[in-house]
VOPAGU-2260 file (C-alpha; in pm, 1 decimal, decimal comma):
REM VOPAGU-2260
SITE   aa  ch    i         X         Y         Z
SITE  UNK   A    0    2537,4  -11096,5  -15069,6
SITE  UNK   A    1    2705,8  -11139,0  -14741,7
SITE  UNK   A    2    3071,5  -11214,1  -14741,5
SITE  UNK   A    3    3310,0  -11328,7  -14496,3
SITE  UNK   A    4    3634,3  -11472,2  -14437,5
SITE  UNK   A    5    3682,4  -11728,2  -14144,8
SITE  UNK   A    6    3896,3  -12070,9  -14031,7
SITE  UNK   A    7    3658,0  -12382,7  -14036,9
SITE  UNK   A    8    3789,0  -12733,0  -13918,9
SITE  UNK   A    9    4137,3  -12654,3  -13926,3
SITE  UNK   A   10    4170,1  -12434,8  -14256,9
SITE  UNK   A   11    4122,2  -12035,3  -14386,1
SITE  UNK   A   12    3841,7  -12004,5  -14617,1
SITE  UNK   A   13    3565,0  -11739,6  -14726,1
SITE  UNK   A   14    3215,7  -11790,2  -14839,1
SITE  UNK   A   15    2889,6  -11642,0  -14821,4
SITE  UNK   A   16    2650,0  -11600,3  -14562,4
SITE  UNK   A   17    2264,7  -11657,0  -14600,2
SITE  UNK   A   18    2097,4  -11733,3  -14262,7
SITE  UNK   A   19    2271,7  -11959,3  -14021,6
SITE  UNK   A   20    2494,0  -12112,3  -14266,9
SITE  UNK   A   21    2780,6  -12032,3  -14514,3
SITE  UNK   A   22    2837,6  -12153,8  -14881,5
SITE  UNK   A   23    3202,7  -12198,9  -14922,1
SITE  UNK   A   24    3383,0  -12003,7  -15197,6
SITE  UNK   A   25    3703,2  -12089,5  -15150,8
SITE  UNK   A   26    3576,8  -12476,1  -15273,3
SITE  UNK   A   27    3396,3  -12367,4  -15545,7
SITE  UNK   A   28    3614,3  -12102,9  -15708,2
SITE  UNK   A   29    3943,7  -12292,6  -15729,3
SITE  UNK   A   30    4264,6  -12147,0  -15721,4
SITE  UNK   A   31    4215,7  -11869,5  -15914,4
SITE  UNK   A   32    4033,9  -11728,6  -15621,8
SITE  UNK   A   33    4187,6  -11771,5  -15237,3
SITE  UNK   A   34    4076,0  -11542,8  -15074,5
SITE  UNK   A   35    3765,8  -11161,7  -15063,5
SITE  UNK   A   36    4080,8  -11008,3  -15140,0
SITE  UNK   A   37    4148,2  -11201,2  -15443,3
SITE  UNK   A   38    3727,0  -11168,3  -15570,0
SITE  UNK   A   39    3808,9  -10800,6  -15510,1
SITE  UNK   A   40    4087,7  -10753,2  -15709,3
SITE  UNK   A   41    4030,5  -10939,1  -16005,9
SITE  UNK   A   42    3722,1  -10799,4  -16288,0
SITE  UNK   A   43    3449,3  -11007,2  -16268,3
SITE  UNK   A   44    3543,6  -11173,1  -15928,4
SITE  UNK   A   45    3230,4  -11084,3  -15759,1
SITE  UNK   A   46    3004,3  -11191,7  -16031,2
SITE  UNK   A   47    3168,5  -11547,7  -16013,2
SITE  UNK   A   48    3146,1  -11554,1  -15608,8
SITE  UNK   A   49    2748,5  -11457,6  -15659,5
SITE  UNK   A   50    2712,2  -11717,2  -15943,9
SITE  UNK   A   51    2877,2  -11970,3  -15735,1
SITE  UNK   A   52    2697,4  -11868,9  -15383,3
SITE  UNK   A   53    2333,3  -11891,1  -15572,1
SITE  UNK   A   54    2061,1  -12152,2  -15482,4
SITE  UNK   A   55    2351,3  -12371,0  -15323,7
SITE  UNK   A   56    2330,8  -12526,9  -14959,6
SITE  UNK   A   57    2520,2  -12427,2  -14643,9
SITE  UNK   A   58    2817,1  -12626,6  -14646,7
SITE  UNK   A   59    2877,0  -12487,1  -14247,1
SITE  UNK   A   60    2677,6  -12366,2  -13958,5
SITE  UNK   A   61    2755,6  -12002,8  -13880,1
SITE  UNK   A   62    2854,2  -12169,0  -13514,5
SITE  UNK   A   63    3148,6  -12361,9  -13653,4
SITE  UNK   A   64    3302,0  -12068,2  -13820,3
SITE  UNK   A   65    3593,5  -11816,4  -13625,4
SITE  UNK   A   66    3535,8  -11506,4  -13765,2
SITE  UNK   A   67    3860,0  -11320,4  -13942,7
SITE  UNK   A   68    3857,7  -11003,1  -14054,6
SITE  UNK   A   69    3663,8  -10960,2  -14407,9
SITE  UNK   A   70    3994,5  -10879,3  -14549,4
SITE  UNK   A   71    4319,2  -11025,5  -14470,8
SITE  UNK   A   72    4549,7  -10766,9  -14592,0
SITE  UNK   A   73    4379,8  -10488,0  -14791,9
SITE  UNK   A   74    4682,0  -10242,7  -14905,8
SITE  UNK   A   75    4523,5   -9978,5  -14741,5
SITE  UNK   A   76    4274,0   -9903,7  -14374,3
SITE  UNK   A   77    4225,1   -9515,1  -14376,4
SITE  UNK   A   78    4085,0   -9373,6  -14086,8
SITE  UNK   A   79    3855,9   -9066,7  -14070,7
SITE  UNK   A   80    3779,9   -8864,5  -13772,2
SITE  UNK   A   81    3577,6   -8617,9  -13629,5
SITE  UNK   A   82    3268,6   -8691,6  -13904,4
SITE  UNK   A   83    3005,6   -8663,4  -13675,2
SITE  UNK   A   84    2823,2   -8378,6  -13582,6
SITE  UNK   A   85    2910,0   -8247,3  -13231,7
SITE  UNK   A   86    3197,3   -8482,2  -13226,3
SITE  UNK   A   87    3417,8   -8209,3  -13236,6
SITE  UNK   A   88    3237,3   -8081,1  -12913,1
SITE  UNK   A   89    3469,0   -8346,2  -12742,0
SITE  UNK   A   90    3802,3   -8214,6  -12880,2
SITE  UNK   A   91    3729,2   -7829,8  -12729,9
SITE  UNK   A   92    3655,4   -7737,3  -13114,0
SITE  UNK   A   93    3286,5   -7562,2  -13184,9
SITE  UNK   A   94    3412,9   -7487,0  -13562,3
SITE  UNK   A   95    3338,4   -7738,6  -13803,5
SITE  UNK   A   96    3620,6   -7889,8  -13996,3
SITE  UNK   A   97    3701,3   -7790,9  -14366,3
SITE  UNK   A   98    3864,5   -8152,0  -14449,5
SITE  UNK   A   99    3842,3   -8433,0  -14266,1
SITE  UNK   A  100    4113,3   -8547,6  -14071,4
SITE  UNK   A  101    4276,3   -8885,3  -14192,9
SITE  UNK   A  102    4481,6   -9127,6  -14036,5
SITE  UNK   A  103    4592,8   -9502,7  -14129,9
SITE  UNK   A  104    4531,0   -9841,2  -13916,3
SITE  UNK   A  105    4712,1  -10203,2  -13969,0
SITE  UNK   A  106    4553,8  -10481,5  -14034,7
SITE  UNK   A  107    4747,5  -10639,3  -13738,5
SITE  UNK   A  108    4547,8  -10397,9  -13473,6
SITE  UNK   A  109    4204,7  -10514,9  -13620,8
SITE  UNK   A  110    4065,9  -10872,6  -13488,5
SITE  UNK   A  111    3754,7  -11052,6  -13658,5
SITE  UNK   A  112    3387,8  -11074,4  -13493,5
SITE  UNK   A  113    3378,9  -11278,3  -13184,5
SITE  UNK   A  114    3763,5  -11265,9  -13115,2
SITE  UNK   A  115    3894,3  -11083,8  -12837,1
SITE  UNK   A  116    4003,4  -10723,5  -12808,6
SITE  UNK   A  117    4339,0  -10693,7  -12637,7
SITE  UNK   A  118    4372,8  -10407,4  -12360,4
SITE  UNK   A  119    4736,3  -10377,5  -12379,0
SITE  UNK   A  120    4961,2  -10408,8  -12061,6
SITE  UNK   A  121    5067,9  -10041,5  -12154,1
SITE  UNK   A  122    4751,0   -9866,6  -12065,0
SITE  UNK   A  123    4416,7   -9874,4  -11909,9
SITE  UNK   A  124    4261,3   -9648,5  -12129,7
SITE  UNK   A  125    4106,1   -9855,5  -12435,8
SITE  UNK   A  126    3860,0   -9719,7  -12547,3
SITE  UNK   A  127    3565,2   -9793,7  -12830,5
SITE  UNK   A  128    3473,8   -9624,4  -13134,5
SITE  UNK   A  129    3146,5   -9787,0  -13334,5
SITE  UNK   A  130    3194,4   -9705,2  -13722,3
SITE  UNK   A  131    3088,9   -9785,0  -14098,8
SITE  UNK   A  132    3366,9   -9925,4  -14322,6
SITE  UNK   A  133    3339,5   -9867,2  -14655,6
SITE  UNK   A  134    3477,6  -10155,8  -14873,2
SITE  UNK   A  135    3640,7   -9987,4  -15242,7
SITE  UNK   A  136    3584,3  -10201,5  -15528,9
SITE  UNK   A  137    3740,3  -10017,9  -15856,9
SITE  UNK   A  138    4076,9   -9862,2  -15864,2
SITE  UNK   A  139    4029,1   -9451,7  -15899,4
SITE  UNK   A  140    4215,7   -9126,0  -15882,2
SITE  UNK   A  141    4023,6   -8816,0  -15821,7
SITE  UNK   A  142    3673,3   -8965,8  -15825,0
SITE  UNK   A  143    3372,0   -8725,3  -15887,3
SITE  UNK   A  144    3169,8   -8711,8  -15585,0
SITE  UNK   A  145    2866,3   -8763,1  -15819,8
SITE  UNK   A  146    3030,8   -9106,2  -15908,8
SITE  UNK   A  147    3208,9   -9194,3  -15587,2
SITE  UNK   A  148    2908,1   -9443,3  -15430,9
SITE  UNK   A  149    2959,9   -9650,4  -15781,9
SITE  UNK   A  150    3367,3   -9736,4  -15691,2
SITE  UNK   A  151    3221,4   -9908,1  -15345,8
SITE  UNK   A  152    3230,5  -10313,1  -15360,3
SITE  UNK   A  153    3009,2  -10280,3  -14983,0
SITE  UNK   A  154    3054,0  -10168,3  -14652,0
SITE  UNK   A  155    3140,6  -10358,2  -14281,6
SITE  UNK   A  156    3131,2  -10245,3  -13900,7
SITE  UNK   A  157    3447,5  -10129,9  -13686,6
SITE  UNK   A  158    3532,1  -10091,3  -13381,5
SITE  UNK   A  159    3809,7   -9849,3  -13416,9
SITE  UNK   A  160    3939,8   -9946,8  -13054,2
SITE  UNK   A  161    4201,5   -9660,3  -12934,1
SITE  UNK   A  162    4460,8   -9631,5  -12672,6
SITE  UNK   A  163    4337,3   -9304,5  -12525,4
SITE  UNK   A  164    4646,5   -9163,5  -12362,5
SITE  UNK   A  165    4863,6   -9292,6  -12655,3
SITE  UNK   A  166    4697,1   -9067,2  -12922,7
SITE  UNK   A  167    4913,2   -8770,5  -12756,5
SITE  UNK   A  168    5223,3   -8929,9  -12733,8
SITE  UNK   A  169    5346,2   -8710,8  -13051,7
SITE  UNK   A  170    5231,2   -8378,5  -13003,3
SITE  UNK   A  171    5014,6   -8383,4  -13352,0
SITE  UNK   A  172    4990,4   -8727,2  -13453,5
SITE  UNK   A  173    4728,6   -9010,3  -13309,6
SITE  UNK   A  174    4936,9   -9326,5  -13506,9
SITE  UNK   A  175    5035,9   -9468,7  -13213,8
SITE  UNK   A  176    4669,7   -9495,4  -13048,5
SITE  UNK   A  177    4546,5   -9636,0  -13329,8
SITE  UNK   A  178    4801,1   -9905,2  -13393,5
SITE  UNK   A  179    4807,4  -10152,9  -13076,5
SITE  UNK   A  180    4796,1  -10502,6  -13207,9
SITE  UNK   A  181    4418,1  -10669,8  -13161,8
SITE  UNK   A  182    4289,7  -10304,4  -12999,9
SITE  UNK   A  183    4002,8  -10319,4  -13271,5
SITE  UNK   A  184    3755,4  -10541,1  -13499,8
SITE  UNK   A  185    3623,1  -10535,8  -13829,3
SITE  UNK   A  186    3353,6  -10750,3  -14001,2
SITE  UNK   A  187    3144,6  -11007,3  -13939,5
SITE  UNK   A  188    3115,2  -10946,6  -14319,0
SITE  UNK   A  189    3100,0  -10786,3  -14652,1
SITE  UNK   A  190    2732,8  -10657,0  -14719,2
SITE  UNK   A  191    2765,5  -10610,0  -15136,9
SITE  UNK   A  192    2732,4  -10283,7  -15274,3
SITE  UNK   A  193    2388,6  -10420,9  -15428,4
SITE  UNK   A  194    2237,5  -10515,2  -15139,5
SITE  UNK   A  195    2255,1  -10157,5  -14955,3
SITE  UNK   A  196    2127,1   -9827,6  -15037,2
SITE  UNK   A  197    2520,6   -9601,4  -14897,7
SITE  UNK   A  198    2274,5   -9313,6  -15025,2
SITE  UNK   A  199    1984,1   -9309,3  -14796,7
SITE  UNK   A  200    2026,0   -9304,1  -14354,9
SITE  UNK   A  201    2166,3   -9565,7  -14164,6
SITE  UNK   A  202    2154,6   -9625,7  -13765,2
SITE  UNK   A  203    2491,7   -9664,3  -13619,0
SITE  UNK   A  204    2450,0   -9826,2  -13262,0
SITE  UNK   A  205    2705,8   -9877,2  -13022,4
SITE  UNK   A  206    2638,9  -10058,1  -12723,1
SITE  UNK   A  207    2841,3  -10171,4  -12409,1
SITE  UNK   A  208    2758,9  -10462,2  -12210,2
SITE  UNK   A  209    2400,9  -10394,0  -12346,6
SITE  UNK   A  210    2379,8  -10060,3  -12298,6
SITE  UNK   A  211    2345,2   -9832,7  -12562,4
SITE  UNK   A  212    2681,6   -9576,9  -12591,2
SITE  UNK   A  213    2611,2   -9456,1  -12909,8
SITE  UNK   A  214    2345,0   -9443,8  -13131,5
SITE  UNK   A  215    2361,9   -9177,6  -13446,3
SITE  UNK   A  216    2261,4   -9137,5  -13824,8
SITE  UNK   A  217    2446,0   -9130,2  -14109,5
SITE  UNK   A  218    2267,8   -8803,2  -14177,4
SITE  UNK   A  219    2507,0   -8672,5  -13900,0
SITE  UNK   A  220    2784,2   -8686,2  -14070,4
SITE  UNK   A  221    3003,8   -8401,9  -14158,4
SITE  UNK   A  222    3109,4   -8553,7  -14489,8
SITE  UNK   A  223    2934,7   -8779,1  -14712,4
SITE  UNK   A  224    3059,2   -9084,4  -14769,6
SITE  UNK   A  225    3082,4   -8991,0  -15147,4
SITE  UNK   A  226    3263,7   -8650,0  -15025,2
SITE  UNK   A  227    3516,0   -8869,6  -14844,0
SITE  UNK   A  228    3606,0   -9052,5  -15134,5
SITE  UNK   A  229    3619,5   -8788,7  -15346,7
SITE  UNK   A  230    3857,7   -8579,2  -15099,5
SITE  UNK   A  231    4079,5   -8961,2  -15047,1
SITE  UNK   A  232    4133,8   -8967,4  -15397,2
SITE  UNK   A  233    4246,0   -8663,7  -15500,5
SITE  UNK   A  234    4538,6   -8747,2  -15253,6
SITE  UNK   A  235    4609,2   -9104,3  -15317,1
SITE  UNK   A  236    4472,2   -9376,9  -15604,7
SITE  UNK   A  237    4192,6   -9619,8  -15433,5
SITE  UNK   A  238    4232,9   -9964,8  -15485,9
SITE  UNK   A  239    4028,5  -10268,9  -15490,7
SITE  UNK   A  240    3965,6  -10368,6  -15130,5
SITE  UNK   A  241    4097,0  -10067,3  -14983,1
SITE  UNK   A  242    3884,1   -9989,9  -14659,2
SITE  UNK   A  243    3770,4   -9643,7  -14532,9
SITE  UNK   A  244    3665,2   -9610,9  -14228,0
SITE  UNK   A  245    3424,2   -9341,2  -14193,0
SITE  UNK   A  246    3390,5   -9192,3  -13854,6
SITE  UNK   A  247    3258,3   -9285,8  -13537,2
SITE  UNK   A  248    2936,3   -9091,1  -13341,1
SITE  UNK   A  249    2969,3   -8900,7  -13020,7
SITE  UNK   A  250    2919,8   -9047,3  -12700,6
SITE  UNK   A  251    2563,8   -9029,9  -12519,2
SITE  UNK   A  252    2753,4   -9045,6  -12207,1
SITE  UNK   A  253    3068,5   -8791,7  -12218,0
SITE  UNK   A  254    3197,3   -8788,0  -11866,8
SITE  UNK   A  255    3457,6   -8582,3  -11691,1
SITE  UNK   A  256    3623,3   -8892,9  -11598,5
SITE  UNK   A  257    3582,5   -9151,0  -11906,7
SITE  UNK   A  258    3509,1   -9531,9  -11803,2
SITE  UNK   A  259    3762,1   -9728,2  -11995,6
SITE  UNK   A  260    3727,8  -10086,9  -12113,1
SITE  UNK   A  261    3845,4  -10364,4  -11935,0
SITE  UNK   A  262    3894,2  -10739,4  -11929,6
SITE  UNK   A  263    3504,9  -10888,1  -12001,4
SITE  UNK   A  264    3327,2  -10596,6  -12140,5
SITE  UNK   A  265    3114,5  -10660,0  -12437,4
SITE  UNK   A  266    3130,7  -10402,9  -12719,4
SITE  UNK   A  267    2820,9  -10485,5  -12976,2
SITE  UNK   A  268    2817,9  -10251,2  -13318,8
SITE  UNK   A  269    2484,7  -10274,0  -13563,6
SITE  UNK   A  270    2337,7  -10147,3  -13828,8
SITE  UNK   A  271    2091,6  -10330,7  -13908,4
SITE  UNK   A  272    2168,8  -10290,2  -14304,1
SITE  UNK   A  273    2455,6  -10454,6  -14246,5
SITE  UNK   A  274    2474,8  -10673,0  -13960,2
SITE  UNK   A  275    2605,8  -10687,7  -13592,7
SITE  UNK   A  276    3001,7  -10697,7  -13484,3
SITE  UNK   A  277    3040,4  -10813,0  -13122,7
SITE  UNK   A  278    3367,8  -10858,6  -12945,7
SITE  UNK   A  279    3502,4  -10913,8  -12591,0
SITE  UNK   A  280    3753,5  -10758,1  -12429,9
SITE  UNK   A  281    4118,4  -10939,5  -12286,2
SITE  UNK   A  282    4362,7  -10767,9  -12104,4
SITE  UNK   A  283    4674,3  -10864,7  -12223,6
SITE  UNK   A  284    4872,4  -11135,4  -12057,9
C-alpha cells in the first residue's frame, strides 16, 4: 500500500495510491482517523486504512493532488550521516565510523513532492542529498537488531537539502544547515512495510536536471538499517511515525569547486521499490 497525504479541491486529506489515482481515507475512516499520522499512532490503524483502500475506485487523479509531506508533524526526523561507504572520503576521514553520527531536521525545512525547494537569500550553497526514510511504526526502547526491521510501518525518499556553508557555523554542530525552512522534501508516499523487502538491496538514484549525481546500494551502507535502529533506541524511545533518515550516497562527481543549486534545477530521487520524489528549486524572494 502506497500512502500519501495531499490538499485536493480546497481541503487536506490522505489516501492511498494505486496507479494514477488515489482512494481517499480521510472520507472513509471518519473522524477517528485525520490524518497518516493518526493511522500510525493508533493499533490497528493501518489494517482499517488497507480494509478501507481495497477493491475501491480512485476518487482523484494523481494530477489534481499537491503533494504534502507523508507526515505532517511526526514527533521526531533524525538524521544520519556519513552511512555510505567512501562518504567519509569527502569529510578528509579514511577511518570508518564506530557510531553513526545523528542529527535532527523540522518538519518546517521539509516540502512535499512537486513543491518547490527554497534556496534561501542567505546563501548560494544549497545543496542535495538523495536518501531512504524509514517510517517507525511501534513504539520501542532498545530494540534488538534481530527485531528492529519488524518496528518499521514503511519507508519514503528525501532530499535532505543542506545549506553548505551553514553546517560550520558552530564549530561541531551541522543544526543550522539542516534547518532552513523548505531546503528539503520528503515523500511522494508511504510504501507499507509489507510491500518492501528493507532486508534485501535497494538502488538509491539521485539525479540533477536528468543527470545522474548519485546512484548507490543499500549494500553500501555502513550501518544497517536494523543497526541504526537498534543504536537510535538505546538512546531515545521510537515512536509511531517517527522518521529516520538513513544516509545519503557519495557524489559521482566530487569537484574541487562544488556546483550548487539554483533557481530551476530539477532534483529527481528513486528507488524504484518505492517510488520517485522530484522537486524544483526557488530562490527565495
Amino acid at each position: 500500500m502506497k500512502l500519501a497525504s495531499y490538499k485536493v479541491r480546497g481541503r487536506e486529506s490522505f489516501g492511498a495510491v494505486a496507479g494514477d489515482g488515489v482512494a481517499d481515507l480521510k472520507s472513509r475512516l471518519g473522524p477517528r482517523y485525520q490524518s497518516l499520522l493518526a493511522v500510525l499512532r493508533e493499533d490497528g490503524g493501518l489494517d482499517a486504512a488497507r480494509a478501507a483502500a481495497r477493491g475501491v475506485r480512485s476518487d482523484f487523479p494523481l494530477t489534481e493532488l499537491e503533494w504534502l509531506p507523508p507526515l505532517a508533524a511526526p514527533e521526531k526526523i533524525l538524521c544520519i550521516g556519513i552511512n555510505y561507504a567512501n562518504r567519509n572520503i569527502d569529510f578528509g576521514e579514511a577511518e570508518v565510523p564506530k557510531y553513526p553520527s545523528m542529527f535532527f531536521r523540522t518538519p518546517a525545512s521539509l516540502v512535499g513532492h512537486g513543491q518547490p525547494i527554497v534556496r534561501p537569500r542567505e546563501s548560494e550553497q544549497l545543496d542535495y542529498e538523495g536518501e531512504i526514510a524509514l517510517i517507525i511504526g511501534r513504539q520501542g526502547r532498545r530494540i534488538a537488531q534481530a527485531e528492529a526491521l519488524s518496528y518499521v510501518a514503511g519507508a519514503t525518499l528525501c532530499n535532505e537539502g543542506t545549506i553548505r556553508d551553514w553546517i560550520r557555523h558552530g564549530r561541531i554542530n551541522v543544526t543550522q544547515g539542516k534547518n532552513f525552512d523548505a531546503s528539503g522534501s520528503i515523500g511522494p508516499w508511504i510504501v507499507t512495510a509489507d510491500e518492501i523487502d528493507l532486508s534485501k538491496p535497494l538502488r538509491l538514484t539521485t539525479k540533477v536536471n536528468g543527470e545522474v549525481a548519485q546512484d548507490d546500494s543499500t549494500t553500501s551502507l555502513i550501518k544497517s538499517f536494523a543497526e541504526l535502529i537498534a543504536y537510535v533506541s538505546t538512546v531515545m524511545t521510537l515512536k509511531p511515525g517517527d522518521i529516520i533518515v538513513t544516509g545519503t550516497p557519495v557524489k559521482l562527481k566530487r569537484a574541487e569547486a562544488p556546483v550548487w543549486l539554483k533557481a530551476g534545477d530539477v532534483i529527481e530521487i528513486e528507488v524504484p521499490e518505492i517510488g520517485t520524489l522530484r522537486n524544483t528549486v526557488v530562490a527565495e524572494q
